[in-house]
BATI-744795 format. One record per residue: residue number from 1; residue in three letters; x, y, z of N, C-alpha, C in turn. Coordinates in Angstrom, 1 decimal. Last residue first. Layout:
# BATI-744795
(node NUM "Ala" (X Y Z) (X Y Z) (X Y Z))
...
END
This chain:
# BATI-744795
(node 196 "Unk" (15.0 -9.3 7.6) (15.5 -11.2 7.4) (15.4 -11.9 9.0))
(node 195 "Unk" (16.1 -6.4 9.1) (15.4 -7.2 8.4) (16.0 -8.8 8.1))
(node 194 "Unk" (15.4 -4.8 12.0) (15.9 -5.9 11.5) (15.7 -6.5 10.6))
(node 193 "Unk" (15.8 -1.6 13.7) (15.2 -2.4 12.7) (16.1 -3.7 12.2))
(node 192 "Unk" (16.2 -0.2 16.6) (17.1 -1.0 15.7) (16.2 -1.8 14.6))
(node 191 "Unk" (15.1 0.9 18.6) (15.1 1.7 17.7) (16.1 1.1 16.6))
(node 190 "Unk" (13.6 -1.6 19.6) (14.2 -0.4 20.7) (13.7 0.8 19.1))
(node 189 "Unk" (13.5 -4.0 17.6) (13.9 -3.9 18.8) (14.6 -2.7 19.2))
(node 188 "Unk" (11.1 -5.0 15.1) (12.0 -3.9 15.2) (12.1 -3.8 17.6))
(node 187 "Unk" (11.7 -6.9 12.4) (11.3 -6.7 13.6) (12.3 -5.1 13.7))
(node 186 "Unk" (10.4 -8.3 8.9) (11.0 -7.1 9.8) (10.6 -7.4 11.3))
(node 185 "Unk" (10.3 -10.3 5.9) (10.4 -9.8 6.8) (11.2 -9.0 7.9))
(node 184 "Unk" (11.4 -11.1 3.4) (11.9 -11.6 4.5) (11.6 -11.2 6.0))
(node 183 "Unk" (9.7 -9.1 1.4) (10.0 -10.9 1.5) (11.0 -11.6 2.6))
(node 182 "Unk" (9.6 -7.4 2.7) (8.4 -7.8 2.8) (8.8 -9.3 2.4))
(node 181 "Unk" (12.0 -6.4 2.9) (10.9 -6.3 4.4) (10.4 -7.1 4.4))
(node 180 "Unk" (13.0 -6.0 0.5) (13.7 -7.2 2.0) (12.8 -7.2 2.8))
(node 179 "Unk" (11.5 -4.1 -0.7) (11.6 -5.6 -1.1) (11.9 -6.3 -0.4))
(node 178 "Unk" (12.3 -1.9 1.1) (11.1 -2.6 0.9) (10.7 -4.0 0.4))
(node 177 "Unk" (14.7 -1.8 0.0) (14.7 -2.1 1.5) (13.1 -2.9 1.5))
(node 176 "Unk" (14.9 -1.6 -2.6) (15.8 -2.3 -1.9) (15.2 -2.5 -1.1))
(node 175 "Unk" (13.3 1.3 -3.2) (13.0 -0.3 -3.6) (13.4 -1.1 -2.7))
(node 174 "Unk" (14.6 2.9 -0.8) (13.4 2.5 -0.5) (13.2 1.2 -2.0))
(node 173 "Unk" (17.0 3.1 -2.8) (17.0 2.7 -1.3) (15.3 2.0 -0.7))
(node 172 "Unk" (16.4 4.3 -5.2) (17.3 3.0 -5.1) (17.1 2.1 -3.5))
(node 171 "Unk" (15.2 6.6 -4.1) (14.2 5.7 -4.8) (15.2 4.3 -5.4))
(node 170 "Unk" (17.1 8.0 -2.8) (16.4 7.9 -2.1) (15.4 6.6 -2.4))
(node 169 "Unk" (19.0 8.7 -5.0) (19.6 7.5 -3.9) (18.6 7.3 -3.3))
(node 168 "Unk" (17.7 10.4 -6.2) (17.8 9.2 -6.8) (18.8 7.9 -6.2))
(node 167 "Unk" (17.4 12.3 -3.8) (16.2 11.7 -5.0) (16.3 10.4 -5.4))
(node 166 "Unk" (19.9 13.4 -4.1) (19.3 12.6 -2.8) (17.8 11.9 -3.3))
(node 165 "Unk" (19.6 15.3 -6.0) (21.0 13.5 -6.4) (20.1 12.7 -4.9))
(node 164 "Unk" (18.0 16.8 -5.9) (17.9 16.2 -6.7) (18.3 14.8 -6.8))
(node 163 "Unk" (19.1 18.5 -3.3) (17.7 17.6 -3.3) (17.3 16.5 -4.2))
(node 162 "Unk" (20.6 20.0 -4.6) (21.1 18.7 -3.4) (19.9 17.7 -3.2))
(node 161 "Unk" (19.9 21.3 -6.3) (20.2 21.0 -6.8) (20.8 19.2 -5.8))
(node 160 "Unk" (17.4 22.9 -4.4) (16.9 22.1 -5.2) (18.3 21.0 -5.9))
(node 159 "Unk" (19.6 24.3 -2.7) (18.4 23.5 -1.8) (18.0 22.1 -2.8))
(node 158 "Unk" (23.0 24.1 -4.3) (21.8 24.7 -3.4) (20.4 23.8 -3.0))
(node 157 "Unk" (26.2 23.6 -4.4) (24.8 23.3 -4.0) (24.0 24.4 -3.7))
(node 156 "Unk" (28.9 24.3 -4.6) (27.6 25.3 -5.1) (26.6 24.5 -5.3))
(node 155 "Unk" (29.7 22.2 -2.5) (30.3 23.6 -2.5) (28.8 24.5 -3.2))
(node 154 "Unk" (27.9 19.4 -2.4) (28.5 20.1 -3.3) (28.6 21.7 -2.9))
(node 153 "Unk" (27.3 16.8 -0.6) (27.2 18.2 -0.5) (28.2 18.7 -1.4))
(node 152 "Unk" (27.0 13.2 -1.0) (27.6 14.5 -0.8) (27.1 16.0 -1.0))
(node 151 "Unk" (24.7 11.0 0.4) (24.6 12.1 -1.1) (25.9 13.1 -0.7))
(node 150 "Unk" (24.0 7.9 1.8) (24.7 9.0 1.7) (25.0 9.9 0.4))
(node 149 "Unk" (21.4 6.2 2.9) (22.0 6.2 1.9) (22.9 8.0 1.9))
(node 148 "Unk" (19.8 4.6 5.0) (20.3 5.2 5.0) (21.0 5.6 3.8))
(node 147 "Unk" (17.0 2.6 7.2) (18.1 1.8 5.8) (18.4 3.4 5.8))
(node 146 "Unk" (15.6 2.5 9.2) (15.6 1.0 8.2) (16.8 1.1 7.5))
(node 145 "Unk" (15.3 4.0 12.3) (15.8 3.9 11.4) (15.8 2.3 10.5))
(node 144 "Unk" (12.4 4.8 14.0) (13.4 3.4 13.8) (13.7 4.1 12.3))
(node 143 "Unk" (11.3 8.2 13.8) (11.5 6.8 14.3) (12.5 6.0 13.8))
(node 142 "Unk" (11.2 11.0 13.5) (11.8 10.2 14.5) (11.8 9.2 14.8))
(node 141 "Unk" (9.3 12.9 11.9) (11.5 11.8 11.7) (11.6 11.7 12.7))
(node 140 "Unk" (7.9 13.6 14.4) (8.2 14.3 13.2) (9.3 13.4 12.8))
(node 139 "Unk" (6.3 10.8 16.3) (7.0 12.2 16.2) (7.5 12.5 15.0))
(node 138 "Unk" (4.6 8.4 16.4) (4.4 9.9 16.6) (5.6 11.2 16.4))
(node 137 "Unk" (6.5 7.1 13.7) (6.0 6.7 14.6) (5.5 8.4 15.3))
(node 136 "Unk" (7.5 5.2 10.8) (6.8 6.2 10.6) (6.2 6.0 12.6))
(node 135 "Unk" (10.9 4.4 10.0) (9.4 3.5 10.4) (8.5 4.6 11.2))
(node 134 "Unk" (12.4 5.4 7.3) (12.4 5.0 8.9) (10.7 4.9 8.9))
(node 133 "Unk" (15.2 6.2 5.8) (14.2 5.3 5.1) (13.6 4.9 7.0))
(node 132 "Unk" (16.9 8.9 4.4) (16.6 7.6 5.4) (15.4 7.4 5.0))
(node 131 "Unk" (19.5 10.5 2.3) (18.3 9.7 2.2) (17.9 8.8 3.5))
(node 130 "Unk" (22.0 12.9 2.8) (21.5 11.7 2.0) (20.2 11.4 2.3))
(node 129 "Unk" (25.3 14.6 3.1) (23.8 14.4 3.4) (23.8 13.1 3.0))
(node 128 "Unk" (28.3 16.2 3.9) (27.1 14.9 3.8) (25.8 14.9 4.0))
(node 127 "Unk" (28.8 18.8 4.7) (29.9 17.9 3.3) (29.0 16.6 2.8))
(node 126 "Unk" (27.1 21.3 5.7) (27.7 19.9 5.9) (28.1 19.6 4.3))
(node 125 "Unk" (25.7 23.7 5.5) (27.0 23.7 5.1) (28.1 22.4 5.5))
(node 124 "Unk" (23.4 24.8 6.9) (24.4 24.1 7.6) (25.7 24.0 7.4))
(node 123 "Unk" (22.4 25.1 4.1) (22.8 26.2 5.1) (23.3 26.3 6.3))
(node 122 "Unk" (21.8 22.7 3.3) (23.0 23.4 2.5) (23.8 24.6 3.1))
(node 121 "Unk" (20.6 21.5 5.2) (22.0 21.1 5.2) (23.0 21.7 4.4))
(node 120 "Unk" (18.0 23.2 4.7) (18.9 23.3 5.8) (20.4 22.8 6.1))
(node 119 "Unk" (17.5 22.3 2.3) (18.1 23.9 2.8) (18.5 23.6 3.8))
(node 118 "Unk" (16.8 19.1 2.9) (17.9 20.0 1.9) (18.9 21.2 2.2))
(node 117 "Unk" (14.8 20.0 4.8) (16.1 19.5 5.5) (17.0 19.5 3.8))
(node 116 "Unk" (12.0 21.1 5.1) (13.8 21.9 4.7) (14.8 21.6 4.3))
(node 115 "Unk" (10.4 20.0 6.3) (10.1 19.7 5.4) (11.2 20.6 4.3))
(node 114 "Unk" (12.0 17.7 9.2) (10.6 18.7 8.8) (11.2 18.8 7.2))
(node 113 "Unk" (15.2 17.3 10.4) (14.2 16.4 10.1) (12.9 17.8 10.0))
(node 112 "Unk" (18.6 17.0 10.6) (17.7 17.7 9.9) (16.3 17.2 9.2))
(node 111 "Unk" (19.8 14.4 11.4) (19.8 15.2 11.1) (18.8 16.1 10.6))
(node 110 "Unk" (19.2 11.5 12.9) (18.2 12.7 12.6) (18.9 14.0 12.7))
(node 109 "Unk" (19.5 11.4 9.0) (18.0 11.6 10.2) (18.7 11.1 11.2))
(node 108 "Unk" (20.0 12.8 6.4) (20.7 11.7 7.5) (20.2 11.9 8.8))
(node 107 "Unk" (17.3 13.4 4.1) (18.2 13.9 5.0) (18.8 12.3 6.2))
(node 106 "Unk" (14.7 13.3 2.9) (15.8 13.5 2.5) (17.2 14.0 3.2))
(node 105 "Unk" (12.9 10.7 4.1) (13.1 11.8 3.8) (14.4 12.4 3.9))
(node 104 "Unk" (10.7 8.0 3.6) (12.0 8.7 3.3) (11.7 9.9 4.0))
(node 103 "Unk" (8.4 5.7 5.8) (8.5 6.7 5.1) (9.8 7.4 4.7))
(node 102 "Unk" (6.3 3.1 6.9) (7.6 3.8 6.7) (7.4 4.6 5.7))
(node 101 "Unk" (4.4 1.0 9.3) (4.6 2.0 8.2) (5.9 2.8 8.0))
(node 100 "Unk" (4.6 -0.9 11.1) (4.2 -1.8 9.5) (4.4 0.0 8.6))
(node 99 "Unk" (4.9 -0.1 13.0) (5.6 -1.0 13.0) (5.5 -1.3 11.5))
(node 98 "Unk" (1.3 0.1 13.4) (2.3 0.5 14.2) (3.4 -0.3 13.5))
(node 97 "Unk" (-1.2 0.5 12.4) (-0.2 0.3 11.4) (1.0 0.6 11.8))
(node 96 "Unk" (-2.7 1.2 14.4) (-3.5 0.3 13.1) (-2.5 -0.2 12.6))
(node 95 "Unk" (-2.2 3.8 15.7) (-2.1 2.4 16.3) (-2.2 1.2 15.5))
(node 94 "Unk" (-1.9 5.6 13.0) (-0.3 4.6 14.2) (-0.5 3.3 14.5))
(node 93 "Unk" (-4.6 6.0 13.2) (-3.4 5.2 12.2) (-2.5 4.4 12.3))
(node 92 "Unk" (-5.3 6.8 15.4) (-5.4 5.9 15.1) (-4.8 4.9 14.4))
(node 91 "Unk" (-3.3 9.6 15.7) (-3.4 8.4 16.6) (-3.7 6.8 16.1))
(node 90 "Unk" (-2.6 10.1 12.0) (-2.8 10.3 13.4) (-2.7 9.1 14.2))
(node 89 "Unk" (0.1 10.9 9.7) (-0.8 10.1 9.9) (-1.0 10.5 11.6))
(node 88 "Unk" (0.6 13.9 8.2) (0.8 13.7 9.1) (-0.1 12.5 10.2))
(node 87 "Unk" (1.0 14.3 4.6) (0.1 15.0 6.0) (0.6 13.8 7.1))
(node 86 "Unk" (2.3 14.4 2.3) (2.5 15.0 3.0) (1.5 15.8 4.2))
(node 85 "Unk" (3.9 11.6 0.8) (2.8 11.9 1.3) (3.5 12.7 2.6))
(node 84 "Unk" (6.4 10.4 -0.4) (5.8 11.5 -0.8) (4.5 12.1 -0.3))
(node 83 "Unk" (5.2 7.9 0.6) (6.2 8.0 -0.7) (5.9 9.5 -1.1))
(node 82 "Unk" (4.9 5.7 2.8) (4.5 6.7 2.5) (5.5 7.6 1.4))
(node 81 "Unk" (4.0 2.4 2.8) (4.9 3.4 2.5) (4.1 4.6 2.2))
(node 80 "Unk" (2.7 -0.2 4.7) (2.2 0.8 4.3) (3.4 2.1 3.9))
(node 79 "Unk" (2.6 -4.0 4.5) (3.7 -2.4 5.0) (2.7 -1.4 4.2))
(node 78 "Unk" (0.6 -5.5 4.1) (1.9 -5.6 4.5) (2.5 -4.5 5.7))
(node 77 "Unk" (-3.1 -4.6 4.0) (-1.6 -4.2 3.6) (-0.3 -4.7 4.2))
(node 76 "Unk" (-6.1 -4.7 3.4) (-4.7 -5.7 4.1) (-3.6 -5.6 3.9))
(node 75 "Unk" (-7.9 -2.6 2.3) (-6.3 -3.7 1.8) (-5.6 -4.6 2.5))
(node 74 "Unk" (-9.1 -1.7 4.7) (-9.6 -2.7 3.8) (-8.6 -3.3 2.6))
(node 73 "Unk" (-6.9 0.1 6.0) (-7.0 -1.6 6.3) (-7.7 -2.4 5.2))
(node 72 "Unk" (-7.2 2.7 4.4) (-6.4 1.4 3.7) (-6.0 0.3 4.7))
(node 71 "Unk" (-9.5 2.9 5.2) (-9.7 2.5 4.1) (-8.6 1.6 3.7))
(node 70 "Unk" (-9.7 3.4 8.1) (-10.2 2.3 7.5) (-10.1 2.2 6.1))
(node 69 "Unk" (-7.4 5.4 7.7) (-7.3 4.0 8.9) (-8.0 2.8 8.5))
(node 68 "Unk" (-8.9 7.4 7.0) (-7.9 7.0 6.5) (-7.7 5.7 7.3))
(node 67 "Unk" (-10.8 7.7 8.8) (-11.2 7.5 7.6) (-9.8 7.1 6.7))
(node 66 "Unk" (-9.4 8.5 10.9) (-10.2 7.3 11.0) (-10.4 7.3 9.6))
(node 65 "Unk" (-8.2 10.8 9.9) (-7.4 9.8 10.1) (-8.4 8.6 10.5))
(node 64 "Unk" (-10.6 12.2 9.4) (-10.3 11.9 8.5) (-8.8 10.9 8.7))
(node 63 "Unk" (-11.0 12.6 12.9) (-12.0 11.9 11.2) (-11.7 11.5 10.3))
(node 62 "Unk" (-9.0 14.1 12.7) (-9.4 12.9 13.8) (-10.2 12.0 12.9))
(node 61 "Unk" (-9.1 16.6 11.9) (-8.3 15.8 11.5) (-8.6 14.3 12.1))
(node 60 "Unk" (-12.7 17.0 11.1) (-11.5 17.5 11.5) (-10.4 16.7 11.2))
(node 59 "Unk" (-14.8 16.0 9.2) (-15.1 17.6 9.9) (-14.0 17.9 11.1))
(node 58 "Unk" (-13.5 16.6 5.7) (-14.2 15.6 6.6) (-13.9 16.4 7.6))
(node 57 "Unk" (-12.5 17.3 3.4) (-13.8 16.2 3.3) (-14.1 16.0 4.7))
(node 56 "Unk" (-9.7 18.2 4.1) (-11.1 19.3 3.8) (-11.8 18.8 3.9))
(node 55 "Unk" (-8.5 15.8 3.7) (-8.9 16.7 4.5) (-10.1 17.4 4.8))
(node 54 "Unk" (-9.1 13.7 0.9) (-9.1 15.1 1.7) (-9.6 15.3 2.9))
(node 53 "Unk" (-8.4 10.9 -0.1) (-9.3 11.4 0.8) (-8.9 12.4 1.5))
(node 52 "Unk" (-8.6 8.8 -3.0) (-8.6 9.9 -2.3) (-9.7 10.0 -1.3))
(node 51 "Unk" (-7.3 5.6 -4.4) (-8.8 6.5 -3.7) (-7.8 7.6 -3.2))
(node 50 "Unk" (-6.8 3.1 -6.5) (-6.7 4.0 -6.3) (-7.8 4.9 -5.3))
(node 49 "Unk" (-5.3 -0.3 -8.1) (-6.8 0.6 -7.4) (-6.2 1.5 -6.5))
(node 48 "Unk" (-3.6 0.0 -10.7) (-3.8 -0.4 -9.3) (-4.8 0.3 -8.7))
(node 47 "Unk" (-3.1 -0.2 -13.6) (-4.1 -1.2 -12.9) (-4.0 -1.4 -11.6))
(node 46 "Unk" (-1.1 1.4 -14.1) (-0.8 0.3 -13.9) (-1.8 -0.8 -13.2))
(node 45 "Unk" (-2.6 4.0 -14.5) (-1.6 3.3 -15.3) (-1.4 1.9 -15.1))
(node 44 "Unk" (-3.1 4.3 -11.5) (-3.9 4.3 -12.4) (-3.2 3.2 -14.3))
(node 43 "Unk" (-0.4 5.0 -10.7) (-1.2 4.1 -10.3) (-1.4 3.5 -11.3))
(node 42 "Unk" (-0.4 7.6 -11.9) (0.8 6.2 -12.4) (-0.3 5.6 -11.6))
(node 41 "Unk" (-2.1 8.9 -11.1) (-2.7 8.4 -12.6) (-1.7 7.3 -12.8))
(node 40 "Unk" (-1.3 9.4 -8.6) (-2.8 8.3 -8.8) (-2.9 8.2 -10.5))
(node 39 "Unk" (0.7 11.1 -9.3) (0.9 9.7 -8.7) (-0.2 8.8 -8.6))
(node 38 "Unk" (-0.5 13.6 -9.8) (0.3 12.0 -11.3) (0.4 10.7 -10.2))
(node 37 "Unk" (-3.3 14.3 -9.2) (-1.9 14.3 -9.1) (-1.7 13.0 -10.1))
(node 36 "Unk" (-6.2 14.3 -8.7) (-5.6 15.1 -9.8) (-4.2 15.1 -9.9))
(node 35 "Unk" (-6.8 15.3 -4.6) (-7.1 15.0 -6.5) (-6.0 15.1 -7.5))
(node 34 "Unk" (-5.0 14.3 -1.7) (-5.6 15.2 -3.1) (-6.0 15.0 -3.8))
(node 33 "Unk" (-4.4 12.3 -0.5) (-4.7 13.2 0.1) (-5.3 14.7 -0.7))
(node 32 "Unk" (-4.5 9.0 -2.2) (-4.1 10.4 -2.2) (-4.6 11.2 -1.3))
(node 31 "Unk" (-3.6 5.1 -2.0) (-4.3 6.6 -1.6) (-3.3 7.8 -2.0))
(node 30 "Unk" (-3.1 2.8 -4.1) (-2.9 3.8 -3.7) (-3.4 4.8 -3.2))
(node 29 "Unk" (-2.5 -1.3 -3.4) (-3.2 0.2 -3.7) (-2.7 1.4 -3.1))
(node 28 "Unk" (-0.6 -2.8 -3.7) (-2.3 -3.4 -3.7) (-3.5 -1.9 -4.1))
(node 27 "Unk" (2.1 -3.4 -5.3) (1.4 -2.3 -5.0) (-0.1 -2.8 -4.6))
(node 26 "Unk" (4.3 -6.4 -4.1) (3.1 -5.7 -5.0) (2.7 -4.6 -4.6))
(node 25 "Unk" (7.0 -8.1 -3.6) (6.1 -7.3 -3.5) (5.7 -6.6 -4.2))
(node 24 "Unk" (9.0 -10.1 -4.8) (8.6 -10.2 -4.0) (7.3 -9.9 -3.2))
(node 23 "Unk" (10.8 -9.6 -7.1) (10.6 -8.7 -6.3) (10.0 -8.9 -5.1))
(node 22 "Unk" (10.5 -11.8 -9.2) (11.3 -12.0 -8.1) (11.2 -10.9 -6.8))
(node 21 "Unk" (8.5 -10.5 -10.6) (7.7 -11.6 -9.6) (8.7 -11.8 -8.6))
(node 20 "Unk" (8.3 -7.1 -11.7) (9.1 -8.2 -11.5) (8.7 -9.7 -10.5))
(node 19 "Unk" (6.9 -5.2 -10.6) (6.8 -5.7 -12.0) (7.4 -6.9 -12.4))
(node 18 "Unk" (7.8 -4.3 -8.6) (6.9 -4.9 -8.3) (6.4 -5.8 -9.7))
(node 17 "Unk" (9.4 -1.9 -9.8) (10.3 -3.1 -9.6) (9.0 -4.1 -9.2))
(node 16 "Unk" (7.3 -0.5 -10.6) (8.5 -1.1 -11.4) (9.4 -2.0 -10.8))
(node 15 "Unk" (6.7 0.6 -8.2) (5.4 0.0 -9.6) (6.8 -0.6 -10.3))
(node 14 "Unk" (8.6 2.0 -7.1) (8.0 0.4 -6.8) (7.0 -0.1 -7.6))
(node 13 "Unk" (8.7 4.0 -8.8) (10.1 3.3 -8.8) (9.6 1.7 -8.2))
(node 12 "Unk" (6.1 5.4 -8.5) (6.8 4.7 -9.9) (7.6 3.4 -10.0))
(node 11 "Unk" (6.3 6.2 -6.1) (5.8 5.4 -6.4) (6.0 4.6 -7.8))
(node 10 "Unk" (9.0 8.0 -6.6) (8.9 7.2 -5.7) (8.0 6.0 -5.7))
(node 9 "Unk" (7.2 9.8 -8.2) (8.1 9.3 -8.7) (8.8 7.8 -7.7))
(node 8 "Unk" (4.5 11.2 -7.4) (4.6 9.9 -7.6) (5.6 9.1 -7.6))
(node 7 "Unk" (3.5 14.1 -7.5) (4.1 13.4 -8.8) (4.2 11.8 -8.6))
(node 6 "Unk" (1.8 13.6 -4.7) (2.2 14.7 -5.5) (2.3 13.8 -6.8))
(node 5 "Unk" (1.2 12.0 -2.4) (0.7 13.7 -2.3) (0.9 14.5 -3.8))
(node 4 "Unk" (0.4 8.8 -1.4) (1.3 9.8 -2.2) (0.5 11.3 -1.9))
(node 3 "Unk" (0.7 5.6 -0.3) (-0.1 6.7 0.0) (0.6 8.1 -0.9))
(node 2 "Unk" (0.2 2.2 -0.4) (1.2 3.5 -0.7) (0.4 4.6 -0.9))
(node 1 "Unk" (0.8 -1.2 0.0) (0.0 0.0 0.0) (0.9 1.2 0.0))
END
């Protein structure tokens, strides 16, 4: 299962390797938090059932994380990735999908965690960045780390140009890891993820 906000590309990258039988794992389905994005038309594209569910739709956040909760339990989902999705799953969710959800973001966590962390490491002026891949728990980036991938920091970097190369270590990383989760499964002790 896979939840998206925007373009997709993340999602893409597992529609394509899922393409593969050795891969192990499937897309069952995708939710949106919006209409009208590429990421539900790649879906879409690939014969994977699809739904949206705004915010706005519903009469607070609480609601709409129940309503999120139940829809993508009716998948039976493995793991639930979040690929680009940019709201903030709630109580319930958690509880529903404790351990089972994960998410990237662009930065050596927990370095520089919220929705910056590019600018902020360019404005930090670190030599290293890169990509984590961690298990989605109440606080902003802060859960179990899965898997990590390192991007150097280029002198005339800027926000978007560092952002870019961390992209494409980011969607090497999350295939990889995801595929080990699910065909080998995962534990997670303290703040140590285990896969196999």
């Amino acid at each position: 299962m896979v939840l998206v906000s925007g373009s997709g590309t993340n999602l893409q990258a597992l529609l394509d390797a899922s393409g593969d039988p050795a891969y192990g794992a499937r897309v069952v389905a995708v939710g949106a938090d919006r209409d009208g994005i590429e990421g539900l038309a790649r879906a879409e594209r690939h014969g994977v059932p699809v739904f949206t569910l705004r915010v706005a739709d519903r009469s607070d956040r609480t609601a709409w994380d129940a309503a999120l909760t139940t829809r993508v339990a009716s998948y039976d989902p493995d793991l639930v990735v979040l690929a680009g999705f940019l709201k903030l799953t709630g109580a319930q969710f958690l509880a529903r999908f404790d351990g089972r959800t994960v998410n990237t973001h662009p930065a050596l966590l927990p370095a520089f965690p919220g929705m910056q962390a590019p600018a902020d490491a360019v404005a930090h002026g670190v030599r290293v960045s890169g990509a984590t891949l961690f298990v989605v728990d109440a606080g902003v980036d802060t859960g179990p780390i899965v898997a990590q991938a390192a991007v150097p920091v280029h002198l005339d970097d800027d926000a978007a140009t560092l952002h870019e190369r961390i992209k494409t270590v980011e969607r090497t990383m999350l295939v990889e890891s995801v595929g080990r989760m699910v065909r080998e499964g995962w534990s997670i002790e303290g703040r140590k993820v285990r896969i196999g």
